[in-house]
Residue frames as a rotation matrix with the C-alpha (Angstrom) as fourth column:
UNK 1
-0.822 -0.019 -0.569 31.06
0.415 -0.704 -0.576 6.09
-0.390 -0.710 0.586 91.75
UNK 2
0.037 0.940 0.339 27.61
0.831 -0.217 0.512 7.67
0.555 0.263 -0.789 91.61
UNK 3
-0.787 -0.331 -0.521 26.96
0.571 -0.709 -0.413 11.06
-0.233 -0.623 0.747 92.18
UNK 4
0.519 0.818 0.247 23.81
0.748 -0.575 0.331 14.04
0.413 0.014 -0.911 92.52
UNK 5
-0.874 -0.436 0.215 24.72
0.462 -0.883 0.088 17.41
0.152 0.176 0.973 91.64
UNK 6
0.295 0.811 0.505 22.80
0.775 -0.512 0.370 20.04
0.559 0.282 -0.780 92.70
UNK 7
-0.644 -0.762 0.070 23.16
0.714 -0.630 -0.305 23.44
0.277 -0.147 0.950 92.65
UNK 8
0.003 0.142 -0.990 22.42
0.981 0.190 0.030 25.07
0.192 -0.972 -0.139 95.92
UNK 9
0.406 -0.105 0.908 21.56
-0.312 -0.949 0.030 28.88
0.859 -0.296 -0.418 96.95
UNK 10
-0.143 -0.523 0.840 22.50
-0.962 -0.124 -0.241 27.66
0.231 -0.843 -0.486 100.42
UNK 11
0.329 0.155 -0.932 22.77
-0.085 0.987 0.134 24.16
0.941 0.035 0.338 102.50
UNK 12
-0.029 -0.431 0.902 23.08
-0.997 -0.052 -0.057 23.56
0.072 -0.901 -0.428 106.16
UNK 13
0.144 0.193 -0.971 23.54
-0.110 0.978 0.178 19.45
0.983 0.081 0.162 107.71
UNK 14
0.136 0.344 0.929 22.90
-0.951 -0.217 0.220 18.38
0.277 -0.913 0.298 110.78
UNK 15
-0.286 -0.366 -0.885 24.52
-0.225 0.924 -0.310 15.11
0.931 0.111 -0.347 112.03
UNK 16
-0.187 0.375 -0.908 23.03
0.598 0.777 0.197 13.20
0.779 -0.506 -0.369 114.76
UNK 17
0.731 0.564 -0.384 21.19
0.679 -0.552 0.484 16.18
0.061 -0.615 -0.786 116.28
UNK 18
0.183 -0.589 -0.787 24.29
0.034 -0.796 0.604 18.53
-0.982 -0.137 -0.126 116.25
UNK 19
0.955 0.289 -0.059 24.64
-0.035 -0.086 -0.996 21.06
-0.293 0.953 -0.071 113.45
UNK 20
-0.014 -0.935 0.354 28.14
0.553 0.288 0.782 20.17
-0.833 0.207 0.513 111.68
UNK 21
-0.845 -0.531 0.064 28.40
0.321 -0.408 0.855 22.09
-0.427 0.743 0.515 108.27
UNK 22
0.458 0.874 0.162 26.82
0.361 -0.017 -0.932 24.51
-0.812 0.485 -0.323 106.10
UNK 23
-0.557 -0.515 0.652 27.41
0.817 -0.199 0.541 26.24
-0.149 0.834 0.532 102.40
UNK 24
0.123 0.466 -0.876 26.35
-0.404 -0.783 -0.473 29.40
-0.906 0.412 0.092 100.68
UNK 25
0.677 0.635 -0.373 25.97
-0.446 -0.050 -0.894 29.41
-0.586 0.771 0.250 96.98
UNK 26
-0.353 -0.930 -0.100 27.50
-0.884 0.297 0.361 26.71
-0.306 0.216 -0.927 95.39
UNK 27
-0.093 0.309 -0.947 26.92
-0.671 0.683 0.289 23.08
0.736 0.661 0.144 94.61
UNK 28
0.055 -0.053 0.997 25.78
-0.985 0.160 0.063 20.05
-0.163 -0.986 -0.043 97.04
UNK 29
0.114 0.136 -0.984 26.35
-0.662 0.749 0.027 16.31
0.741 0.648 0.176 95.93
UNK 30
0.662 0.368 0.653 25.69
-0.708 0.594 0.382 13.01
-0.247 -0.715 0.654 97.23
UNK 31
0.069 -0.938 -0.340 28.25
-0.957 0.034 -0.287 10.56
0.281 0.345 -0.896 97.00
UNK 32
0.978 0.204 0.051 28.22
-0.206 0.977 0.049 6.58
-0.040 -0.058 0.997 96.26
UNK 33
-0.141 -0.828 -0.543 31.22
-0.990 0.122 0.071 5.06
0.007 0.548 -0.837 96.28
UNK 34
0.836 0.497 0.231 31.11
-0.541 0.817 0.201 1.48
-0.089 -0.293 0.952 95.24
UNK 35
0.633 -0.672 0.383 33.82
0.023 0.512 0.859 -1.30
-0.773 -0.535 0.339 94.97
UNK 36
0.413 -0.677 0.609 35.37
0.906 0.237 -0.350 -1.07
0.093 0.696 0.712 91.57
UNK 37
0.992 -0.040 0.117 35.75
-0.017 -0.982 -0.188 2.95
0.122 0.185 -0.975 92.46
UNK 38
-0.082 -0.993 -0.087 40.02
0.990 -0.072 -0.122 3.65
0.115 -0.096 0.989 92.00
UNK 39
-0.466 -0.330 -0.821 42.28
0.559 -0.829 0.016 6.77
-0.686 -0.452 0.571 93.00
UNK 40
-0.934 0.019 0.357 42.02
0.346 -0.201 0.916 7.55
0.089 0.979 0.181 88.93
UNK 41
-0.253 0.906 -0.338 37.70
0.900 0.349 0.262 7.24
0.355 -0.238 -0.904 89.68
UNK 42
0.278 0.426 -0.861 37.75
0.895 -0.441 0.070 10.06
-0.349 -0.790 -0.504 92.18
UNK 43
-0.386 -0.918 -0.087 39.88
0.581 -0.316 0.750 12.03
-0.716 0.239 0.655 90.37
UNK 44
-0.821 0.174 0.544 38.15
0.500 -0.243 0.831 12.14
0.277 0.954 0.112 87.28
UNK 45
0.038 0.928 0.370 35.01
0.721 -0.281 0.633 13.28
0.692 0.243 -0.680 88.93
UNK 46
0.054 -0.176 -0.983 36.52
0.754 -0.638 0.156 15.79
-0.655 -0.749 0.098 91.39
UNK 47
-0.935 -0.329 0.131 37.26
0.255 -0.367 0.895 17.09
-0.246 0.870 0.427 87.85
UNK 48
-0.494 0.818 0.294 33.95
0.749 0.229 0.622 16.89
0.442 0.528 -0.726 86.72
UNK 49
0.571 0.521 -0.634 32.16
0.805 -0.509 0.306 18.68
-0.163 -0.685 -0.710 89.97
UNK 50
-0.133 -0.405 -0.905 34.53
0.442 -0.841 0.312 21.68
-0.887 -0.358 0.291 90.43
UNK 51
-0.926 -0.365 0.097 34.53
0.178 -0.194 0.965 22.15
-0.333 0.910 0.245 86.19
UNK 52
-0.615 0.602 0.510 30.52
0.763 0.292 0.576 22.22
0.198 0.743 -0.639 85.43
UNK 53
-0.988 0.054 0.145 29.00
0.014 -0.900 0.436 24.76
0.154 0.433 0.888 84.02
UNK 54
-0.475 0.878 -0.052 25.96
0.849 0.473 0.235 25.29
0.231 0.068 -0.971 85.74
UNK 55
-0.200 0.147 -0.969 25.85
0.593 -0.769 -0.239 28.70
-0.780 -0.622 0.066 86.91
UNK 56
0.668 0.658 0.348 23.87
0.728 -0.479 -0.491 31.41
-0.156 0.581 -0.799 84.84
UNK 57
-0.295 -0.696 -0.654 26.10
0.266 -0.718 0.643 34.03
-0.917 0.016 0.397 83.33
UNK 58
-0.816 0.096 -0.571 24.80
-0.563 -0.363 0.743 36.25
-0.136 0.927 0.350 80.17
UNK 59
0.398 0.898 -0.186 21.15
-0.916 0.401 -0.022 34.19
0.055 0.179 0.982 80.20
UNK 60
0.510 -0.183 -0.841 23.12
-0.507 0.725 -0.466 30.81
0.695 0.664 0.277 79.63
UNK 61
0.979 0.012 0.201 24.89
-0.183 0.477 0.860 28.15
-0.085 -0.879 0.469 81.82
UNK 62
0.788 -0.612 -0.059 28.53
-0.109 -0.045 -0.993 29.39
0.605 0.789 -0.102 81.69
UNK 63
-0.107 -0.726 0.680 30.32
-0.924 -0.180 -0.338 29.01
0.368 -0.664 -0.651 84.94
UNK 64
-0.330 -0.367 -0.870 31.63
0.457 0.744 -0.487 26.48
0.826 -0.558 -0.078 87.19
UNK 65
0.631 0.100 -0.769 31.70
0.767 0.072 0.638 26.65
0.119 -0.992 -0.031 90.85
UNK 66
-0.012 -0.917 -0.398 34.91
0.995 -0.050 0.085 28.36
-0.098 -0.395 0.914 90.56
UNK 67
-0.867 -0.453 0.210 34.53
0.485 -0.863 0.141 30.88
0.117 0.224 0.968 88.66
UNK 68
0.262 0.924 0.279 31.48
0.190 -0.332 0.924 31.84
0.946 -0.189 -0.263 90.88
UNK 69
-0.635 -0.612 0.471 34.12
-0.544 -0.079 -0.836 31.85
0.549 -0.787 -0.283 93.86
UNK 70
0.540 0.831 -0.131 30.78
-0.557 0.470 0.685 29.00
0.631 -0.297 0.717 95.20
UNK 71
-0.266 -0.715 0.646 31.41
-0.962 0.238 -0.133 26.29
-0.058 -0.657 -0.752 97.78
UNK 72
-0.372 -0.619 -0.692 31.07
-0.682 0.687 -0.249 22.59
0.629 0.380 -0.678 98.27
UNK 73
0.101 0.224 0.969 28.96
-0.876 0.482 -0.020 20.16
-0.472 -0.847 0.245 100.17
UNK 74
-0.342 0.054 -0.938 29.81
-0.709 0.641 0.295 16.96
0.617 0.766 -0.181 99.71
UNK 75
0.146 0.615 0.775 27.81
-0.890 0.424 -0.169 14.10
-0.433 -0.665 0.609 101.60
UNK 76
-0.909 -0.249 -0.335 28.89
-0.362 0.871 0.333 10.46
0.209 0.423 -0.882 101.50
UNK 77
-0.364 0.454 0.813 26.18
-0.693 0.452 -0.563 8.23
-0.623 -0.768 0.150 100.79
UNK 78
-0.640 -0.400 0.656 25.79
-0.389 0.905 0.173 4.82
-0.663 -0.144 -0.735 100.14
UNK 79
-0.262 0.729 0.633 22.29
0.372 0.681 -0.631 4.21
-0.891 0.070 -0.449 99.15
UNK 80
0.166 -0.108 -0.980 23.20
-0.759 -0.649 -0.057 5.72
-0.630 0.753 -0.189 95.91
UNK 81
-0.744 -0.416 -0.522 24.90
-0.637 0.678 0.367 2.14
0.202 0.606 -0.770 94.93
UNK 82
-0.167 0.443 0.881 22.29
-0.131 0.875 -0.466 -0.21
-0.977 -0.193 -0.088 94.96
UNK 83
-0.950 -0.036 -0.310 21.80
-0.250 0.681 0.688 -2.46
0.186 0.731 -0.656 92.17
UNK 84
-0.635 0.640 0.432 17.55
-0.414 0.190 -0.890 -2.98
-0.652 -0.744 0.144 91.88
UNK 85
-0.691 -0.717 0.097 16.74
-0.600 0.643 0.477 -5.82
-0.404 0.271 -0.874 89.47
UNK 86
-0.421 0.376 -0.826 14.93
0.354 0.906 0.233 -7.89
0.836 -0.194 -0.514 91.26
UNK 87
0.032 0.740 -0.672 12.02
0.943 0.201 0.266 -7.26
0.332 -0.642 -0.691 93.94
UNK 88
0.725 0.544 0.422 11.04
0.277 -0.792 0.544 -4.43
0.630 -0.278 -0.725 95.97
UNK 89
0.899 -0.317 -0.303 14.17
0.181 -0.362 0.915 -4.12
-0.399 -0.877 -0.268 98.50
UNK 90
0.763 -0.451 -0.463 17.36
-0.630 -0.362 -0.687 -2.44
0.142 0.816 -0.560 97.31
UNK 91
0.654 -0.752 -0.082 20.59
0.753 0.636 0.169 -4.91
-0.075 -0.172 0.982 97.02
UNK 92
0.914 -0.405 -0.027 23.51
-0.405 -0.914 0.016 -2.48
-0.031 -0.004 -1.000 98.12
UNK 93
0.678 -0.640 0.363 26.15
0.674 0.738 0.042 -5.13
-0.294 0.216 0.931 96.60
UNK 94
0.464 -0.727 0.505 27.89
0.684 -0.068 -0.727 -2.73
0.563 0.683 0.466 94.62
UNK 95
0.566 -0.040 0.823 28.94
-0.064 -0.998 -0.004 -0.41
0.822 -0.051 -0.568 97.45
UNK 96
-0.158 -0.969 -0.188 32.24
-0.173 0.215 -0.961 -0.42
0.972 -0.120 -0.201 98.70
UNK 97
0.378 0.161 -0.912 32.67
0.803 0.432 0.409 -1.92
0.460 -0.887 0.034 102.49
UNK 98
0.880 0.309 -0.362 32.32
0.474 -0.512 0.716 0.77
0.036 -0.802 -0.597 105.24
UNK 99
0.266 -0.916 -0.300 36.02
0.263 -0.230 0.937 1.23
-0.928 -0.328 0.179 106.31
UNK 100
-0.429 -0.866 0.258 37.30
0.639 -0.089 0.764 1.37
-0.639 0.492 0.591 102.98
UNK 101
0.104 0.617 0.780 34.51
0.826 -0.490 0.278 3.52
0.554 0.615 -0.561 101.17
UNK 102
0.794 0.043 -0.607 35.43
0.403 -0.784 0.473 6.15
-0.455 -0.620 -0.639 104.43
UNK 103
-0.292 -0.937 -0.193 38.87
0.394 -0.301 0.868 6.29
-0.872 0.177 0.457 103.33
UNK 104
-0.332 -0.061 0.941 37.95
0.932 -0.175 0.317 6.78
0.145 0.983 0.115 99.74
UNK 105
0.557 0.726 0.404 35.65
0.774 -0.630 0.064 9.40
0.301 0.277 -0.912 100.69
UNK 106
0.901 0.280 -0.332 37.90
0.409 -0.803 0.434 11.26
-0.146 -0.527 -0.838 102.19
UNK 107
-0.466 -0.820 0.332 40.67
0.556 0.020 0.831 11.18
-0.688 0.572 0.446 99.70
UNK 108
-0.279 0.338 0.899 38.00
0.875 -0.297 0.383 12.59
0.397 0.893 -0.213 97.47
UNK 109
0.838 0.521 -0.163 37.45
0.546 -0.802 0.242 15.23
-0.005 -0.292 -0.956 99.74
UNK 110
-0.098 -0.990 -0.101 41.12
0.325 -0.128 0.937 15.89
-0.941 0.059 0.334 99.69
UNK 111
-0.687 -0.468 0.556 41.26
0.672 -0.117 0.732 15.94
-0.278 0.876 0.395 95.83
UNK 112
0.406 0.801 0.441 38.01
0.753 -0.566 0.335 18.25
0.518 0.196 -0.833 95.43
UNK 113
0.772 -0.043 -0.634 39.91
0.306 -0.850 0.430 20.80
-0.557 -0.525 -0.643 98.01
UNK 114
-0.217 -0.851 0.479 42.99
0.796 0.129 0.591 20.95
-0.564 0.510 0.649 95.54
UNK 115
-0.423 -0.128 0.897 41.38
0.791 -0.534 0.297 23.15
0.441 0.835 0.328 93.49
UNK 116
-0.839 -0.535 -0.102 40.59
0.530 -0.760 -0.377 25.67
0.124 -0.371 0.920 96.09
UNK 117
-0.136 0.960 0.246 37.21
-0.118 -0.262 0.958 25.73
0.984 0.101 0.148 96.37
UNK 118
-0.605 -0.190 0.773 35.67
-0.793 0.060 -0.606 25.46
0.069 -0.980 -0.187 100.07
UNK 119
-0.529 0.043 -0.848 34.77
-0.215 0.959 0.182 22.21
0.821 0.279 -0.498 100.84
UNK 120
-0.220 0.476 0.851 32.27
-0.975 -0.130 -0.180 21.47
0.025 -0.870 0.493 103.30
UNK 121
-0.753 -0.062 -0.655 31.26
-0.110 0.993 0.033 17.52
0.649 0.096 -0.755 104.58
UNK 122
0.727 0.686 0.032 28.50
-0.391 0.375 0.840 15.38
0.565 -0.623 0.541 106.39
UNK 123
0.288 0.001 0.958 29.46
-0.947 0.152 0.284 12.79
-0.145 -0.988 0.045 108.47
UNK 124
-0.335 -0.105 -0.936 30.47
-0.732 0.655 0.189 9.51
0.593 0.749 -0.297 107.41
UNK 125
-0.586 0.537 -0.607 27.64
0.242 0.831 0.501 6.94
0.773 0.146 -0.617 108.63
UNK 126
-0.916 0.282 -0.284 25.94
0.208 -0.270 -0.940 9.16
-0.342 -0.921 0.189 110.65
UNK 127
-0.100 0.987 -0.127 22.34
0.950 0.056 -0.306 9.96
-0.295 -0.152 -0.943 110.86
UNK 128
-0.912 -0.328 -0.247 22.18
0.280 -0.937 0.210 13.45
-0.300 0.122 0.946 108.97
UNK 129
0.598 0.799 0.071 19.05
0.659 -0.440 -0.610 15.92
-0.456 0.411 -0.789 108.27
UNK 130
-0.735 -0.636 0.233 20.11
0.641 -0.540 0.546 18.23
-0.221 0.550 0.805 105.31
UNK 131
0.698 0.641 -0.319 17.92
0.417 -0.726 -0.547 21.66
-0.582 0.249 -0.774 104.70
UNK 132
-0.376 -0.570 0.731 18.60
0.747 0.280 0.602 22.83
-0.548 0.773 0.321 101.27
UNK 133
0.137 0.715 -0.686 17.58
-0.436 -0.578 -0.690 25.56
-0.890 0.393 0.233 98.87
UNK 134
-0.322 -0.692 0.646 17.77
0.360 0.542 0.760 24.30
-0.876 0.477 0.074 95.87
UNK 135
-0.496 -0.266 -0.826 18.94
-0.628 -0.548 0.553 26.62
-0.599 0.794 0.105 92.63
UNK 136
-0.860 -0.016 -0.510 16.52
-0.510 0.008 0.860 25.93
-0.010 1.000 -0.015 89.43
UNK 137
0.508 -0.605 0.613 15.90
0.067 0.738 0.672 22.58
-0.859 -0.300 0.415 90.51
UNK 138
0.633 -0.256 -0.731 18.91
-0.613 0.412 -0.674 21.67
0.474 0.875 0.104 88.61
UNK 139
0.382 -0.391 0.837 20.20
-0.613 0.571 0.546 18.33
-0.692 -0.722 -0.022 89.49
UNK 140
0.405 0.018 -0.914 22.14
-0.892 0.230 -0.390 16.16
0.203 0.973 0.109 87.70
UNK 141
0.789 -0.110 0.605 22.49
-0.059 0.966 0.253 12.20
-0.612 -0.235 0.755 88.43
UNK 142
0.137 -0.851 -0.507 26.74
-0.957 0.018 -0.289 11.55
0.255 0.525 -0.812 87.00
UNK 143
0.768 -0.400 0.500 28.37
0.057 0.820 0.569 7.47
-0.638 -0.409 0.653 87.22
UNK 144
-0.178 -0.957 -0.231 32.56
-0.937 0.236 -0.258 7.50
0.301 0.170 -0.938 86.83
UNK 145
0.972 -0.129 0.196 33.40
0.185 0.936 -0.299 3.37
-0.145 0.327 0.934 85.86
């Protein structure tokens, strides 16, 4: 699983010309899932996202999402797994097959709402335009094995 963290003054998405979801202040991440990803996998980084300390408190980066009461875009996408080696086009071998990389994603959207945060989504394989503020820049590039 590959993921991009980034934390977000606001975030609207637009799926195939109709807007579908937006966020206020909070966190927005892209989301690879590839074939070796397990239940355990999604878990560990729902853990991860809802738990980092990226938010400014006292001059330093002491909060979470949570304890900023923030929200949640998460956005499945693929071209996160690609495996580039060799030549100039990406090889998207390691990323799980369509049907089953939906389900996953949306168990992981399940296990990311557990902790009560507000959870917001794209589309799975739609066409999406995202408009973004983005907080700092701080982004951070995460892979769960």
């Amino acid at each position: 699983m590959r993921v991009v963290i980034q934390r977000v003054q606001r975030a609207s998405l637009t799926a195939d010309g109709v807007p579908y979801s937006s966020i206020g202040k909070g966190i927005m991440c892209m989301v690879g899932i590839e074939k070796t990803d397990t239940l355990d996998t999604l878990k560990r980084c729902a853990h991860k996202i809802v738990t980092l300390r990226i938010f400014k408190r006292d001059e330093k980066l002491n909060d979470s999402v949570l304890d900023i009461g923030g929200e949640i875009m998460l956005i499945s996408n693929f071209t996160l797994c690609t495996s580039n080696t060799t030549g100039a086009r990406p090889d998207f071998s390691p990323a799980m097959e369509k049907n089953k990389a939906n389900e996953m994603f949306n168990d992981f959207v399940k296990i990311v709402r557990e902790y009560g945060v507000k959870v917001e989504t794209g589309v799975f394989g739609a066409h999406m335009l995202i408009d973004c503020v983005i907080d700092g820049p701080l982004n951070i590039y995460k892979e769960f094995k």
